[in-house]
N, CA, C and O atoms as a Tripos MOL2 file, in Angstrom:
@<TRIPOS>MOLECULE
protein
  216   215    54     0     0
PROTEIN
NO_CHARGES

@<TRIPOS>ATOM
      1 N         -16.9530    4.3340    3.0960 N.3       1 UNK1
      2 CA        -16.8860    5.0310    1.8310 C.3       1 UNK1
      3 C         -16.0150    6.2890    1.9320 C.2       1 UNK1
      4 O         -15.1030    6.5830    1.1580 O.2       1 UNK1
      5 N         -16.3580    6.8690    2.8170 N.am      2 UNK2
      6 CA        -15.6710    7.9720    3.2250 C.3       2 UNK2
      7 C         -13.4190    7.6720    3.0310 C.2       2 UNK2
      8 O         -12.6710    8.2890    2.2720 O.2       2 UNK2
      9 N         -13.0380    6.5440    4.0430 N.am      3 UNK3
     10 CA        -11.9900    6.5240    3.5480 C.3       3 UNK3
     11 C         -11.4170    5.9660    2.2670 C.2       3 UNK3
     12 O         -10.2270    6.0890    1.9760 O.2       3 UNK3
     13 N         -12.3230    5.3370    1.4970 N.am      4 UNK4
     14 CA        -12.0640    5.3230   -0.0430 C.3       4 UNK4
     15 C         -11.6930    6.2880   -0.9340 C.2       4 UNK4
     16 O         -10.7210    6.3880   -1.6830 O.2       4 UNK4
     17 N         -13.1280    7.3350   -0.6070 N.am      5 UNK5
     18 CA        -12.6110    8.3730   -1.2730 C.3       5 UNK5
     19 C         -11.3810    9.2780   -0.7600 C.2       5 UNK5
     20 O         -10.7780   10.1140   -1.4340 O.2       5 UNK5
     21 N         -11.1940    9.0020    0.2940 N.am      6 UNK6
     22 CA         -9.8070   10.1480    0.8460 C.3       6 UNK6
     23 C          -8.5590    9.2390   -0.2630 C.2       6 UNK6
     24 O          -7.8530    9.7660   -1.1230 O.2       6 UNK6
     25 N          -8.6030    7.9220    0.0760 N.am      7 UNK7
     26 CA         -7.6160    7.2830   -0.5500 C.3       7 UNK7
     27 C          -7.6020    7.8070   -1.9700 C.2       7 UNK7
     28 O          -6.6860    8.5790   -2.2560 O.2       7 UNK7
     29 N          -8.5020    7.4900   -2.9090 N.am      8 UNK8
     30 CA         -8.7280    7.7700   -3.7450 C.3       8 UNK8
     31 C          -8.1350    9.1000   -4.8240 C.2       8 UNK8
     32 O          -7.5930    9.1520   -5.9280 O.2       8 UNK8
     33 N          -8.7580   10.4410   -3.4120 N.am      9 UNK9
     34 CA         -7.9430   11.5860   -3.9900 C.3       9 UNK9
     35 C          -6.7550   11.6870   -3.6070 C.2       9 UNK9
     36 O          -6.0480   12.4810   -4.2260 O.2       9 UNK9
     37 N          -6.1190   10.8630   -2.3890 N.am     10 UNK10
     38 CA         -4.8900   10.9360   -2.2190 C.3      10 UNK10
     39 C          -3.9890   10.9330   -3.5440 C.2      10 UNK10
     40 O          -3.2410   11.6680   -4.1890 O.2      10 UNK10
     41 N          -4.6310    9.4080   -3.5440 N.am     11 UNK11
     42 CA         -3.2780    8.6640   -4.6790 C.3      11 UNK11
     43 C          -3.7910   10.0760   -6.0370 C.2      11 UNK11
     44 O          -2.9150   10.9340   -6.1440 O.2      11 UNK11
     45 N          -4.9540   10.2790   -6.8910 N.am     12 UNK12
     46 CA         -4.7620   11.0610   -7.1250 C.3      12 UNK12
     47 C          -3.9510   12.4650   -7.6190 C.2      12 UNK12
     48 O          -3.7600   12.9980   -8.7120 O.2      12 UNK12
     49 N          -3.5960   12.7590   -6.2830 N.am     13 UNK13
     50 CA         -2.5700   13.7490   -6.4120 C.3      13 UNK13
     51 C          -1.0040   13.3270   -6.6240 C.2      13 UNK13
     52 O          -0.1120   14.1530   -6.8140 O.2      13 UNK13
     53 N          -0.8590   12.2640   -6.5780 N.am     14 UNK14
     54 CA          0.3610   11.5770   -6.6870 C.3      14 UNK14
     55 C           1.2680   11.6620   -7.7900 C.2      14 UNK14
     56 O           0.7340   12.2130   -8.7520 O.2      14 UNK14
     57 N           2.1920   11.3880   -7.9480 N.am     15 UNK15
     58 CA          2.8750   11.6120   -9.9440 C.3      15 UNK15
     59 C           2.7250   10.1170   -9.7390 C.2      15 UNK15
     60 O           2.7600    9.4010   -8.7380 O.2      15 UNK15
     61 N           2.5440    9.8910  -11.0500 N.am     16 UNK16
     62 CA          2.4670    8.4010  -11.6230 C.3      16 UNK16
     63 C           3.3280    7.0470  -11.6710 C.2      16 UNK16
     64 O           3.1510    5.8560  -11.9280 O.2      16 UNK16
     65 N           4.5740    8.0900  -11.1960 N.am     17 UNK17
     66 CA          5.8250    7.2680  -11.5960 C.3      17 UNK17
     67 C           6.2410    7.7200  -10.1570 C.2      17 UNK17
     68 O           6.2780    8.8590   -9.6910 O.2      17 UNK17
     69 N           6.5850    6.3480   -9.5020 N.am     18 UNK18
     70 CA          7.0320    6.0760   -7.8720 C.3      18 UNK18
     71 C           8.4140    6.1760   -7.9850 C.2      18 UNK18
     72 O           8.6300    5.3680   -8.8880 O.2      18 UNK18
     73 N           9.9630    6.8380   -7.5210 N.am     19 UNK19
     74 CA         11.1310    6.9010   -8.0160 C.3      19 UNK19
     75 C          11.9390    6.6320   -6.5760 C.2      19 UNK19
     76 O          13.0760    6.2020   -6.3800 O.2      19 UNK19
     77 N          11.0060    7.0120   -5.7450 N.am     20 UNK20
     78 CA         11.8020    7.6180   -4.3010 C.3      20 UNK20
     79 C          10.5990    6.7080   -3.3550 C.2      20 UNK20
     80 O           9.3750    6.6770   -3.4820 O.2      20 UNK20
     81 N          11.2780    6.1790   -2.6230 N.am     21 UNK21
     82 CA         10.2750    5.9580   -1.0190 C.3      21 UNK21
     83 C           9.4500    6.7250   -0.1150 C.2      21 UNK21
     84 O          10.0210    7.3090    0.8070 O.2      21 UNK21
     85 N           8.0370    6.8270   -0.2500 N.am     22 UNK22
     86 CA          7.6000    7.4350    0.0610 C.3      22 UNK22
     87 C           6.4750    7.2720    1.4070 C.2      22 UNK22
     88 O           5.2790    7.0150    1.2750 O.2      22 UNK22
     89 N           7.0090    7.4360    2.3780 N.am     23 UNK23
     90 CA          6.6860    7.4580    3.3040 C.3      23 UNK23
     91 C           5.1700    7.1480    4.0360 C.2      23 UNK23
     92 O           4.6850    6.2380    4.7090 O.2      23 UNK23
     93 N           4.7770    8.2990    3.5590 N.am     24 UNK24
     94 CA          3.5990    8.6860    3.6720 C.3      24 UNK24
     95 C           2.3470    8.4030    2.8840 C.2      24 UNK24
     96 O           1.2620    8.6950    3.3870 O.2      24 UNK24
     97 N           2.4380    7.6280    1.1850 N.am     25 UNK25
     98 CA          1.9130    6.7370    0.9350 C.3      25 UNK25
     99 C           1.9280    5.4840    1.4220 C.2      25 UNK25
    100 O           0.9020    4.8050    1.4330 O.2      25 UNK25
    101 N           2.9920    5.0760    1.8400 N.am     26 UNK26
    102 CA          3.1590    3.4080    2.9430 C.3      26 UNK26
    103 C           1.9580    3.9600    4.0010 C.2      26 UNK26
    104 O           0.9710    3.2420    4.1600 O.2      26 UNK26
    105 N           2.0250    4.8200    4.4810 N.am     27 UNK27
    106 CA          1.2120    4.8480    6.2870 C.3      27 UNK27
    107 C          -0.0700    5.1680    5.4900 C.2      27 UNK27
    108 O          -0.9760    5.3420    6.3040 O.2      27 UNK27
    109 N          -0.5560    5.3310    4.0830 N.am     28 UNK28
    110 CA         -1.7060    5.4870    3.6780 C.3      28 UNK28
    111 C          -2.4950    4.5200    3.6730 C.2      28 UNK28
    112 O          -3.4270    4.1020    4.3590 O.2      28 UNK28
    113 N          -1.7330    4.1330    2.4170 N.am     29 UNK29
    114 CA         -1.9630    2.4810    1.8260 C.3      29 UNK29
    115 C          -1.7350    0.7680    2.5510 C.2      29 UNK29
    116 O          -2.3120   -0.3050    2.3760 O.2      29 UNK29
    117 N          -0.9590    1.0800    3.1350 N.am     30 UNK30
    118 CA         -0.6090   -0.4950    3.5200 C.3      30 UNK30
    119 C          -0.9910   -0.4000    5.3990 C.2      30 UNK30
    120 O          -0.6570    0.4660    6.2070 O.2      30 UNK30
    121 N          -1.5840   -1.3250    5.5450 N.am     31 UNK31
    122 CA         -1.8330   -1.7460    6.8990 C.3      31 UNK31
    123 C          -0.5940   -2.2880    7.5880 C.2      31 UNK31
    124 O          -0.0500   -1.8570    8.6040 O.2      31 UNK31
    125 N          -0.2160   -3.4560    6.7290 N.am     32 UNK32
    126 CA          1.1100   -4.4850    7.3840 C.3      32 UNK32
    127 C           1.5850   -5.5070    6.4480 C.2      32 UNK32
    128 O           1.0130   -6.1170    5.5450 O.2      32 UNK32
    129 N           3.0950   -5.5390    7.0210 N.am     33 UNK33
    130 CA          3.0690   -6.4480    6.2380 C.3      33 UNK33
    131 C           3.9880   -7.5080    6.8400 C.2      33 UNK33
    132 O           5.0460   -7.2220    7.4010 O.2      33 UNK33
    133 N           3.5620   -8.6390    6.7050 N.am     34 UNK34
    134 CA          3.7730  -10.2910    7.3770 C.3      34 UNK34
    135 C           4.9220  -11.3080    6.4140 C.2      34 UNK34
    136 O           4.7410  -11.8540    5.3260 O.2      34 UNK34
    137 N           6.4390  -11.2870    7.5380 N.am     35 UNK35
    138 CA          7.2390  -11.8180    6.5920 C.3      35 UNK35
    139 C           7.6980  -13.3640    7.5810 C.2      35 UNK35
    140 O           7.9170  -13.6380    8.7610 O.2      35 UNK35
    141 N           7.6610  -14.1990    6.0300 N.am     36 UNK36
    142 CA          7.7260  -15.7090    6.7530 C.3      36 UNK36
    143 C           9.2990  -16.3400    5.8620 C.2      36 UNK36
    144 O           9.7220  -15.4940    5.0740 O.2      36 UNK36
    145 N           9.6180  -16.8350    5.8800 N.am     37 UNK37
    146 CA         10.6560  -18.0680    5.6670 C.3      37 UNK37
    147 C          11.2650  -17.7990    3.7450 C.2      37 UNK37
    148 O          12.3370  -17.5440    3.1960 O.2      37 UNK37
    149 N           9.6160  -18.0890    3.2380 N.am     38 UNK38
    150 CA          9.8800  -18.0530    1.8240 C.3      38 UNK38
    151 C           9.0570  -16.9980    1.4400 C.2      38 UNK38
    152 O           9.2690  -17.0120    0.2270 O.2      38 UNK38
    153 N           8.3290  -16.1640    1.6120 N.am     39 UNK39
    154 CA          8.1120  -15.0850    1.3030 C.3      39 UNK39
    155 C           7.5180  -13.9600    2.0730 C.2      39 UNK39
    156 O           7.8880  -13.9870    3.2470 O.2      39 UNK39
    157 N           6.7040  -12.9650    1.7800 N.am     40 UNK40
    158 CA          6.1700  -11.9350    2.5250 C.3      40 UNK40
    159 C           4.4920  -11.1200    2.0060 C.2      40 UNK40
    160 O           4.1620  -10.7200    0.8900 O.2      40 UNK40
    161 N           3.8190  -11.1080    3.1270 N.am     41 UNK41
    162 CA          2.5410  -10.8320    2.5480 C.3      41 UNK41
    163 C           2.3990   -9.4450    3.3090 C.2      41 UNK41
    164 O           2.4130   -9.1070    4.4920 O.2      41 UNK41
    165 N           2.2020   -8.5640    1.6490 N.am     42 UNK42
    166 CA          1.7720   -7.2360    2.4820 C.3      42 UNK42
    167 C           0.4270   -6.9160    2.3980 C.2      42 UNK42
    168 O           0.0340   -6.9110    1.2310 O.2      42 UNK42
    169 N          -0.5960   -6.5890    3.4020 N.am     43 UNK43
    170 CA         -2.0120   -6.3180    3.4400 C.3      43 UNK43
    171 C          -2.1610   -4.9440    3.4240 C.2      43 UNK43
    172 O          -1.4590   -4.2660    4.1750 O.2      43 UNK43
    173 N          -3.1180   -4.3300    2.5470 N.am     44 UNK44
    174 CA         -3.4340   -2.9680    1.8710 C.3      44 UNK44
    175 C          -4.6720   -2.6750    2.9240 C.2      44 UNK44
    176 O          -5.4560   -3.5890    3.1780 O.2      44 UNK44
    177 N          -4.8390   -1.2670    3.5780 N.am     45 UNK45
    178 CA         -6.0920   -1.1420    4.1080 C.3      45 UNK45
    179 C          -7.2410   -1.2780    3.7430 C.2      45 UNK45
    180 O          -8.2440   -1.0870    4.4310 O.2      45 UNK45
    181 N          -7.1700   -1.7960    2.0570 N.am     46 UNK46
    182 CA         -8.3910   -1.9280    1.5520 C.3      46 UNK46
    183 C          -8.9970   -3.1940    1.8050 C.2      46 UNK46
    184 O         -10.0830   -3.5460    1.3430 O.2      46 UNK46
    185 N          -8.0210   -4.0890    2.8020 N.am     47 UNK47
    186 CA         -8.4960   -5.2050    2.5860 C.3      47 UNK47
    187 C          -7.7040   -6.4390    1.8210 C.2      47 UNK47
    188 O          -7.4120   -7.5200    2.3330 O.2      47 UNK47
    189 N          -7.4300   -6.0100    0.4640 N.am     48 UNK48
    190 CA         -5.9900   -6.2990   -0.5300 C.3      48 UNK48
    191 C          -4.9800   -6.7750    0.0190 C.2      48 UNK48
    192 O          -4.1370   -5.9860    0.4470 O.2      48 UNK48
    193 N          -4.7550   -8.3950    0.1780 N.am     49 UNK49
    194 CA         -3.2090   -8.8460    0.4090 C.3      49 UNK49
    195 C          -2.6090   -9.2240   -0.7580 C.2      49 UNK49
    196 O          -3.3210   -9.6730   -1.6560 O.2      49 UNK49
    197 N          -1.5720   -9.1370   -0.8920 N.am     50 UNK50
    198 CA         -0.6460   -9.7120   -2.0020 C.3      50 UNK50
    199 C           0.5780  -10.2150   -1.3250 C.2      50 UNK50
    200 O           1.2600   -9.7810   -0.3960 O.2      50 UNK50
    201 N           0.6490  -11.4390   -2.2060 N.am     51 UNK51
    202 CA          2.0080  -12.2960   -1.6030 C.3      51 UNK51
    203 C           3.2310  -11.9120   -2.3690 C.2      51 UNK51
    204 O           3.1700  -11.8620   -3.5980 O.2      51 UNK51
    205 N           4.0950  -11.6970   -1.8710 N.am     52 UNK52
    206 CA          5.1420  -11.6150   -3.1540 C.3      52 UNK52
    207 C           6.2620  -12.6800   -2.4110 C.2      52 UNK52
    208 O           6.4670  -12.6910   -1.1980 O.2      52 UNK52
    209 N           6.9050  -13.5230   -3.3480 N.am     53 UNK53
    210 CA          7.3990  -14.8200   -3.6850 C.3      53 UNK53
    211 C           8.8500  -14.2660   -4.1000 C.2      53 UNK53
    212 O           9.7610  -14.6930   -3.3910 O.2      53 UNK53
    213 N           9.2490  -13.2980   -5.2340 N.am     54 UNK54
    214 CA         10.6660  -13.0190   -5.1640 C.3      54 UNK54
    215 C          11.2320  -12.4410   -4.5590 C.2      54 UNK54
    216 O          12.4500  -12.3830   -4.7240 O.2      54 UNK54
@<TRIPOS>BOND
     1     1     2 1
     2     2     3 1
     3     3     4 2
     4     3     5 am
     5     5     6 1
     6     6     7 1
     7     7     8 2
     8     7     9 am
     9     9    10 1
    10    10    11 1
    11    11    12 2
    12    11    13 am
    13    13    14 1
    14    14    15 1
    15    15    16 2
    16    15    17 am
    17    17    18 1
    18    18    19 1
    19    19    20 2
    20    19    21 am
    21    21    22 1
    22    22    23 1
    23    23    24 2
    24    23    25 am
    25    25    26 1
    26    26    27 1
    27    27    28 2
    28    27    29 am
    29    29    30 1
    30    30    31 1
    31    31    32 2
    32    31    33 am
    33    33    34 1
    34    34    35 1
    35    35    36 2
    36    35    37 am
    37    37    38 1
    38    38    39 1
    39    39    40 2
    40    39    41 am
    41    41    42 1
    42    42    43 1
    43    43    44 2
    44    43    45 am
    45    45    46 1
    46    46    47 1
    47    47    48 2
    48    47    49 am
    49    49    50 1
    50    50    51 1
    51    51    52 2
    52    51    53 am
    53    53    54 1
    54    54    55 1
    55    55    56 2
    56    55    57 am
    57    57    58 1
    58    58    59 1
    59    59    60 2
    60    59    61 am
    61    61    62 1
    62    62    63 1
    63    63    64 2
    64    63    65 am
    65    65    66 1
    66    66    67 1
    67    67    68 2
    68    67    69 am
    69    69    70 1
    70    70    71 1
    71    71    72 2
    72    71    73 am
    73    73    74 1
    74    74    75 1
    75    75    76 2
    76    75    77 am
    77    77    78 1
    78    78    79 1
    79    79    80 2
    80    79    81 am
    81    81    82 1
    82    82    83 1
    83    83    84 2
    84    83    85 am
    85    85    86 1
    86    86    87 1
    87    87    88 2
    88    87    89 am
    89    89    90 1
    90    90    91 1
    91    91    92 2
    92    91    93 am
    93    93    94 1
    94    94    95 1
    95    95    96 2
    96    95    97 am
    97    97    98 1
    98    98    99 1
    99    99   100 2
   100    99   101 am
   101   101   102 1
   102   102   103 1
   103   103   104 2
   104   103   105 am
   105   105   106 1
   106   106   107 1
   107   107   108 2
   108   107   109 am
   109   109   110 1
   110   110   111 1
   111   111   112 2
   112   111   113 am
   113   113   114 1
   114   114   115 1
   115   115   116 2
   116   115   117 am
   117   117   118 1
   118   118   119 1
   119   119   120 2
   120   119   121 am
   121   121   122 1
   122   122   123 1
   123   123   124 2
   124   123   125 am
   125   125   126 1
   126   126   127 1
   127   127   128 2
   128   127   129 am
   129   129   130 1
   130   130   131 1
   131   131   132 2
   132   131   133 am
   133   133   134 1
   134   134   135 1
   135   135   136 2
   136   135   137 am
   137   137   138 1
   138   138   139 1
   139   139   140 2
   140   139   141 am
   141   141   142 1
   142   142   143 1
   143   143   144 2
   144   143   145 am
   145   145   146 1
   146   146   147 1
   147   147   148 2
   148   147   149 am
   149   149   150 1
   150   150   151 1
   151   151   152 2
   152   151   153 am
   153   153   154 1
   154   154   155 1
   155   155   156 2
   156   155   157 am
   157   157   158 1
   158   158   159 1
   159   159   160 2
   160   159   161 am
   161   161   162 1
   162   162   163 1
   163   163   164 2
   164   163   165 am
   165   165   166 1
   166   166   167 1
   167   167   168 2
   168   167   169 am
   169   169   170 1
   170   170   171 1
   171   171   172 2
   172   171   173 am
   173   173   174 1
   174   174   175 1
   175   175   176 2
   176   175   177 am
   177   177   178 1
   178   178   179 1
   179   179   180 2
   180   179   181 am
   181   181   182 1
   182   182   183 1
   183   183   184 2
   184   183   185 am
   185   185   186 1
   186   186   187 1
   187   187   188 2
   188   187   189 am
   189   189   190 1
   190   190   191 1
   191   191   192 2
   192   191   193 am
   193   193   194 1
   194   194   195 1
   195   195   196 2
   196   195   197 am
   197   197   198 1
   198   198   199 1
   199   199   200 2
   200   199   201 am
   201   201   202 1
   202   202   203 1
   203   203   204 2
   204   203   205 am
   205   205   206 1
   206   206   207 1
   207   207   208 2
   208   207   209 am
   209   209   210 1
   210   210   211 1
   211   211   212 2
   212   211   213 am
   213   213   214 1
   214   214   215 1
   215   215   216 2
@<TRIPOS>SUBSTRUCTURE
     1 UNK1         2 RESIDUE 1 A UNK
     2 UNK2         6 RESIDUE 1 A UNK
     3 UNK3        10 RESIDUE 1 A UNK
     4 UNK4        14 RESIDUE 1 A UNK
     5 UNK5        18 RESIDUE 1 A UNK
     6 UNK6        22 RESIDUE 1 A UNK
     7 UNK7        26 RESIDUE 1 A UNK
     8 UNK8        30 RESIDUE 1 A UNK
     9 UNK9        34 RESIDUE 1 A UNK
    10 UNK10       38 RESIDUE 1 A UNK
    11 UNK11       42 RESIDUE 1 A UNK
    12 UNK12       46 RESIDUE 1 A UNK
    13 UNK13       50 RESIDUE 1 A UNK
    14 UNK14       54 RESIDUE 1 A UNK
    15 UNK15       58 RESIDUE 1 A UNK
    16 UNK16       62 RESIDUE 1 A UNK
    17 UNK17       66 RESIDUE 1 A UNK
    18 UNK18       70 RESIDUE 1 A UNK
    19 UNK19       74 RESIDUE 1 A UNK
    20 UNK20       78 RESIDUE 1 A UNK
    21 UNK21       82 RESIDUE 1 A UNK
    22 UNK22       86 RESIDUE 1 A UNK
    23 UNK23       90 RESIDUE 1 A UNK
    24 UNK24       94 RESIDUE 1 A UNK
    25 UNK25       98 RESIDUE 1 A UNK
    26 UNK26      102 RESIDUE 1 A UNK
    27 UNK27      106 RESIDUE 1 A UNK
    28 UNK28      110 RESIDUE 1 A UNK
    29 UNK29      114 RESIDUE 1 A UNK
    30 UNK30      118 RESIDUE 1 A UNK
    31 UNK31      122 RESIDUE 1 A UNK
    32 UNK32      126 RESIDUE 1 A UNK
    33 UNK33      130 RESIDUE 1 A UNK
    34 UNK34      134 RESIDUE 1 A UNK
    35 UNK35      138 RESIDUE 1 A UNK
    36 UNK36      142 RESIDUE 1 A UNK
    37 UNK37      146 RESIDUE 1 A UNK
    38 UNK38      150 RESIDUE 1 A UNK
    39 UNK39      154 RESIDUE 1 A UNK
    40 UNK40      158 RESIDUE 1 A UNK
    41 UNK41      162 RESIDUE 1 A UNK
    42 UNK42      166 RESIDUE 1 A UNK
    43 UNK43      170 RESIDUE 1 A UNK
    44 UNK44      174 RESIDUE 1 A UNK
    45 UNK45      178 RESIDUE 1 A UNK
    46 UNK46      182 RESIDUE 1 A UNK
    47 UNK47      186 RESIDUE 1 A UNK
    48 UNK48      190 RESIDUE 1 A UNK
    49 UNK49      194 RESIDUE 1 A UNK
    50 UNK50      198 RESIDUE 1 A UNK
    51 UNK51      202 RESIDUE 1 A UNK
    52 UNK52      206 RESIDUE 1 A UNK
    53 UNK53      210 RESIDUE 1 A UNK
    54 UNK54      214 RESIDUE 1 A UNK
């Protein structure tokens, strides 16, 4: 629970609108991410994978 809520107020403090690469939300948010042939799956520390296909 504890790193939920850190996440939580992280993003939080964030502006809403992502424009620039940001570093330090990647090493927050995302654990890894796994690239194959026809697409790539990135896994969120929450647990959260998403495939993306384009």
């Amino acid at each position: 629970m504890k790193r939920i809520k850190e996440l939580q107020d992280f993003i939080g403090q964030q502006a809403t609108e992502v424009t620039d690469f940001d570093e330090e939300i990647v090493r927050r948010l995302i654990e890894k991410v796994t690239v194959f042939a026809d697409h790539f799956t990135v896994e969120f520390k929450s647990g959260v994978s998403v495939d993306i296909t384009e």
